[in-house]
C-alpha positions as CSV (number, residue, x, y, z in Angstrom):
1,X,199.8,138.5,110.6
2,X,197.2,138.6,107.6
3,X,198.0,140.0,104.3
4,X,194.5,140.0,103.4
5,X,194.6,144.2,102.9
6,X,196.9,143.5,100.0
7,X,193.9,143.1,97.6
8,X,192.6,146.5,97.7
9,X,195.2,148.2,96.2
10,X,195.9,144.9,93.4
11,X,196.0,145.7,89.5
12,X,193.7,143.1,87.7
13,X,195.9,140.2,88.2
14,X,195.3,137.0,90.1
15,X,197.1,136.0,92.6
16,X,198.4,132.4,91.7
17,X,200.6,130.7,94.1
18,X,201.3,127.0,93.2
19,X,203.0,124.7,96.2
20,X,204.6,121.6,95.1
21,X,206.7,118.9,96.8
22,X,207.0,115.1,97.3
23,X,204.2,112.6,98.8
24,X,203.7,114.5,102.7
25,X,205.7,117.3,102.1
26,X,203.5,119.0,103.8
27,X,201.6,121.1,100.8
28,X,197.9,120.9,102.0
29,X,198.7,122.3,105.5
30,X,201.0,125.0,103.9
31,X,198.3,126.0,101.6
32,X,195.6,126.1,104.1
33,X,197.2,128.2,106.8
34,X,198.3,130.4,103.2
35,X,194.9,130.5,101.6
36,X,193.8,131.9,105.2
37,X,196.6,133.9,105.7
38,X,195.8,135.8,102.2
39,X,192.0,135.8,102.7
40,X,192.2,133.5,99.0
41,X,190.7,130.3,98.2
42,X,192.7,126.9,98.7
43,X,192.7,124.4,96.1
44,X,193.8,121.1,97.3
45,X,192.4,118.2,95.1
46,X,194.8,115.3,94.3
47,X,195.4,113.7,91.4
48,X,195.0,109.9,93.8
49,X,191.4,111.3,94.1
50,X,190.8,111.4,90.4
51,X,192.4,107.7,90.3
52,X,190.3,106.6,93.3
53,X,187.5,108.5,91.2
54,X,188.3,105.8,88.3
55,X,188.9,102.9,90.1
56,X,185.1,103.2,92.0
57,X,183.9,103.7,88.7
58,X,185.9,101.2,87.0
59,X,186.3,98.5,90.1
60,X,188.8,96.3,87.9
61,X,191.0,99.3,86.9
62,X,194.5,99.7,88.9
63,X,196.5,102.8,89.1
64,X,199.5,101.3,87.2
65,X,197.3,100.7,84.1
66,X,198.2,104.8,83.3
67,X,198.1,104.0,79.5
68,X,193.9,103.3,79.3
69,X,192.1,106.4,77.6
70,X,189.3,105.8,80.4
71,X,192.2,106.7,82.9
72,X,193.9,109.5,81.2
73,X,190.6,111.2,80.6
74,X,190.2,110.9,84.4
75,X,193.7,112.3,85.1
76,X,192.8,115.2,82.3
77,X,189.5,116.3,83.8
78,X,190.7,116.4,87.0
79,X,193.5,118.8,86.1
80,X,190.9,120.9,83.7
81,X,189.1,121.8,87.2
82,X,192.0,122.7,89.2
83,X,193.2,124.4,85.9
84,X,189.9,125.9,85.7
85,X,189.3,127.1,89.0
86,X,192.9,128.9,89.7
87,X,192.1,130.8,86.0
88,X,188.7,132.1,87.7
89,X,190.2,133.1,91.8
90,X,193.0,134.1,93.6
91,X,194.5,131.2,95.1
92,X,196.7,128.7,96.7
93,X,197.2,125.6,94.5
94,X,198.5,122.7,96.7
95,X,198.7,119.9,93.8
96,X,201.4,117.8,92.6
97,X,201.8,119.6,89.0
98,X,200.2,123.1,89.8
99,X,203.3,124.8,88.9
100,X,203.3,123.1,85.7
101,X,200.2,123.4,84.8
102,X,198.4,126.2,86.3
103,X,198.4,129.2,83.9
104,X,200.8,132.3,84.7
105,X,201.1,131.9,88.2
106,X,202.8,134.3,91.0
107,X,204.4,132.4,92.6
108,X,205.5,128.6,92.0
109,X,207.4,127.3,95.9
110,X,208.7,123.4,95.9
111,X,208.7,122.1,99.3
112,X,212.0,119.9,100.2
113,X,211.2,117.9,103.1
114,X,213.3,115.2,104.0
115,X,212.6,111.8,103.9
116,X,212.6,111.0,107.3
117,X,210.2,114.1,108.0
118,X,207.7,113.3,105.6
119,X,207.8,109.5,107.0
120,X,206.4,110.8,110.3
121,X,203.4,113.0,109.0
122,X,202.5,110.0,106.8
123,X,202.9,107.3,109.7
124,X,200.9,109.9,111.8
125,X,198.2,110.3,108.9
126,X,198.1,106.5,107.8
127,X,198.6,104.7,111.4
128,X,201.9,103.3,109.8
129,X,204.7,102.2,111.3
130,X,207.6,104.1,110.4
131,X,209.4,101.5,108.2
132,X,206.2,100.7,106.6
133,X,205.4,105.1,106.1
134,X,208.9,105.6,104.8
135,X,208.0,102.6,102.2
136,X,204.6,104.0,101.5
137,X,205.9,107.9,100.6
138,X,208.9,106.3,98.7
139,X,206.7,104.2,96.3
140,X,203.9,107.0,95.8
141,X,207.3,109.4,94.9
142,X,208.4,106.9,92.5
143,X,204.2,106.4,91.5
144,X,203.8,109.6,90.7
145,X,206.6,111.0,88.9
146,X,206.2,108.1,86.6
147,X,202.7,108.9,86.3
148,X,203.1,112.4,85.5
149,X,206.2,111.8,83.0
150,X,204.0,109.4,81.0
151,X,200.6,111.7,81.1
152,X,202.1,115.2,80.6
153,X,205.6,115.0,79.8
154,X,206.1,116.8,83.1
155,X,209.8,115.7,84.5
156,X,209.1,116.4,88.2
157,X,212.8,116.6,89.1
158,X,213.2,119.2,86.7
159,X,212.5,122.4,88.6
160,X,214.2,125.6,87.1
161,X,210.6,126.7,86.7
162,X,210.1,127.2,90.8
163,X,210.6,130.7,91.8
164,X,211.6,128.9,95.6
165,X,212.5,126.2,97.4
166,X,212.0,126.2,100.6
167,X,213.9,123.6,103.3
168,X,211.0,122.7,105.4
169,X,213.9,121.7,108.0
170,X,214.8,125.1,108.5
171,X,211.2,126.9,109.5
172,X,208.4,126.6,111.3
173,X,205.0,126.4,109.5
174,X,204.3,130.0,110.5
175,X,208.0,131.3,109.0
176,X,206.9,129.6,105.9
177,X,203.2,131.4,105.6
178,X,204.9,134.7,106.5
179,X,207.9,134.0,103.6
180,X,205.3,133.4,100.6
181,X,203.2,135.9,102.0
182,X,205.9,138.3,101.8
183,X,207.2,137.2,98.4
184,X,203.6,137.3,96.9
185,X,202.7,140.7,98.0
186,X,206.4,141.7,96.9
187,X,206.0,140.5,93.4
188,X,202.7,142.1,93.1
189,X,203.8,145.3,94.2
190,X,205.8,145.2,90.7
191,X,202.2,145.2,88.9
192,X,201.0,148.3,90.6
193,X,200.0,151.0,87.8
């Protein structure tokens, strides 16, 4: 079912909706199937491309080193354009810290997956064994929240900002699309003149 007739009858307000959730939660495929379910663009950078952004241009600087200026101005300008580019469009942001940082948004959903679930995307993405997948997503967790904390100030298990979280358990892909869409139009509906 699309949504996409929605924006015809829309006040002068963007449509912001920010996903959020731990390392293979599942946001990027979430905010595709979204951003084509609402006929909106999908913004999906991640803040590791930034830092792989740094490290090819610095080849002796290392993730962990968080506290160099040349890093943190990496991590900055990255989140000016995703900043930038939810300000300008209707969108889906599927970023770590959307929700924090994106301006005013509609919507802001955290993603609980479970452990084990988010394991088996990234053994299925990385060619990882389980063990070594559930290792991998439990370290980048740990990664970036410190990285985050340290940067922004943002506590990522601090969430009384979220307007949902949605058990990832519970529905299908499809329930989820049609569950935001819903919520989106719904709360839009409340800015009609």
């Amino acid at each position: 079912m699309s949504y996409s007739w929605w924006r015809i009858n829309r006040v002068s307000e963007m449509l912001r909706i920010c996903i959020s959730g731990l390392t293979c939660s599942g946001k990027t495929s979430l905010g595709k199937e979204l951003s084509e379910d609402l006929g909106v663009m999908h913004i999906t950078k991640t803040i590791t491309e930034a830092y792989r952004q740094f490290e090819k241009d610095n080849p002796k600087g290392r993730l962990e080193r968080i506290r160099e200026t040349s890093n943190i101005k990496y991590a900055d300008s990255f989140e000016n354009q995703v900043e930038g580019l939810a300000k300008e469009n209707d969108c889906v942001v599927t970023t770590w810290i959307g929700p924090w940082r994106v301006k005013d948004p509609t919507l802001r959903i955290w993603l609980n997956s479970h452990l084990d679930q988010r394991a088996i995307r990234c053994a299925k993405r990385q060619n990882l064994s389980l063990g070594a997948a559930k290792r991998y997503v439990l370290e980048k967790d740990k990664e970036n929240i410190k990285v985050f904390k340290k940067l922004y100030g943002i506590n990522m298990n601090e969430r009384s900002n979220f307007d949902i979280e949605i058990n990832t358990r519970r529905l299908s892909r499809k329930e989820i699309v049609s569950l935001i869409s819903m919520l989106a139009i719904g709360k839009e509906k409340k800015r009609f003149r």
